[in-house]
C-alpha positions as CSV (number, residue, x, y, z in Angstrom):
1,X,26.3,-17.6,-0.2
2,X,26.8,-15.0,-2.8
3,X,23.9,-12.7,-3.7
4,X,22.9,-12.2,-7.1
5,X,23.6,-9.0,-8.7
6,X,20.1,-6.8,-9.9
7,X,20.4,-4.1,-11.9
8,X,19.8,-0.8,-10.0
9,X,16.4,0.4,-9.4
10,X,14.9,3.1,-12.0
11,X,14.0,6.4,-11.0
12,X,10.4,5.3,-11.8
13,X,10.3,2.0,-10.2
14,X,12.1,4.2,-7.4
15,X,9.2,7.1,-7.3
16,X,5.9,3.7,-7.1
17,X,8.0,1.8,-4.4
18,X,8.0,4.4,-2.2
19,X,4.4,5.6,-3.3
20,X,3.9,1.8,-2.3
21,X,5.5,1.8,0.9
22,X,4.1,5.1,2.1
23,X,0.2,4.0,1.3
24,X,1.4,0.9,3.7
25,X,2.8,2.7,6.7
26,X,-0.2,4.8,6.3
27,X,-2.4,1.6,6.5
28,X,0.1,0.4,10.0
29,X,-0.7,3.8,11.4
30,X,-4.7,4.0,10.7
31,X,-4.7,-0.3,11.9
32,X,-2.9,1.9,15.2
33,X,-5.6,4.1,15.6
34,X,-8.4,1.8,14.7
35,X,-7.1,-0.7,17.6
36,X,-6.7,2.2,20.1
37,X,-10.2,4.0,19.6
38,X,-11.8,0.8,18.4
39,X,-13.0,2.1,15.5
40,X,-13.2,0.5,12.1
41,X,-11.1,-2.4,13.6
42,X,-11.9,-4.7,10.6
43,X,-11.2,-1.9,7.4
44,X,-7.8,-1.5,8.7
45,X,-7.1,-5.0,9.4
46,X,-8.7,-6.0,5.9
47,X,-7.1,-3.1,4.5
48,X,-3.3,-3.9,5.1
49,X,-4.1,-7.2,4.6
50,X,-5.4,-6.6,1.2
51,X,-2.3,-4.4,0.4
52,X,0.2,-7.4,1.6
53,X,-1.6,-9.8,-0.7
54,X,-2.0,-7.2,-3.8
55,X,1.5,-5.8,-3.8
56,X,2.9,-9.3,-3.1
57,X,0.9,-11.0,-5.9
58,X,1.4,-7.8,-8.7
59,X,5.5,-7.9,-7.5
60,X,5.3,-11.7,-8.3
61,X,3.0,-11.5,-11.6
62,X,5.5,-8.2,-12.3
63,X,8.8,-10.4,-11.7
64,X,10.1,-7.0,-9.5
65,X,9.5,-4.5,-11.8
66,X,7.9,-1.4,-9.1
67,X,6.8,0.4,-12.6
68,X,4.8,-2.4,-13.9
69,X,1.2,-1.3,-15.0
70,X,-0.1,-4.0,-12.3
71,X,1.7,-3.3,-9.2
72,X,1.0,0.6,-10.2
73,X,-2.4,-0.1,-10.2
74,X,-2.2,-1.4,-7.1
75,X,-1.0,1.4,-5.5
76,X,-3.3,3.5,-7.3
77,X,-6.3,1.0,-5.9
78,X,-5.1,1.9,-2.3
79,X,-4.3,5.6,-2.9
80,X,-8.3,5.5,-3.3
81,X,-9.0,3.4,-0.5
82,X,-7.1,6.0,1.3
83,X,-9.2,8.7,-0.3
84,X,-12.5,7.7,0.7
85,X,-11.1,6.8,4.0
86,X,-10.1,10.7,4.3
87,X,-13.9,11.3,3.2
88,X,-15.3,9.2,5.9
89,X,-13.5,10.5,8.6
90,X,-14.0,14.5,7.6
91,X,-18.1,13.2,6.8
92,X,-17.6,12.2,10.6
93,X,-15.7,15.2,11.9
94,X,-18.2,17.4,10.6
C-alpha cells in the first residue's frame, strides 16, 4: 500500500506540534505522579483525557494543519491548565 505524499510540515505548524506534544508528556508525567502520591488522581486523568479529545477533535476540525487558530488554542487552553496547576502546587509547597 503506498502512502500518500503530504507536503512537509511548516516551521510554524512544526514550533505548536511540539508545543502540543510537550504540554502532553507533561500531563503523562503529572498523571505519574498523581497515581504514585495519590494526589489529584482525577485532574490528571481528566486532564490528558481532555487534551486527547481537544487536540484530536481541533486536528480533525483543522484537516492537519498544527498552525490552525483552533488546535493553537488548544494548546494555549492547556498551557493554562498547566499554569494554574504550577500555582496549586507552589500555593501547597508554601
Amino acid at each position: 500500500m503506498a502512502e500518500p505524499d503530504l507536503p512537509p510540515l511548516t516551521g510554524a505548524q512544526m514550533r505548536w506540534a511540539f508545543a502540543a506534544a510537550a504540554l502532553f508528556l507533561l500531563a503523562i508525567v503529572f498523571l505519574g505522579f498523581a497515581l504514585n502520591a495519590q494526589v489529584m488522581v482525577v485532574f490528571a486523568v481528566g486532564w490528558i483525557t481532555l487534551q486527547i479529545l481537544g487536540f484530536v477533535g481541533a486536528l480533525r476540525i483543522a484537516k492537519g494543519d498544527f498552525a490552525h487558530p483552533l488546535f493553537k488554542s488548544q494548546v494555549m487552553v492547556h498551557a493554562v491548565a498547566l499554569t494554574l496547576l504550577v500555582a496549586v502546587g507552589v500555593k501547597a509547597f508554601k
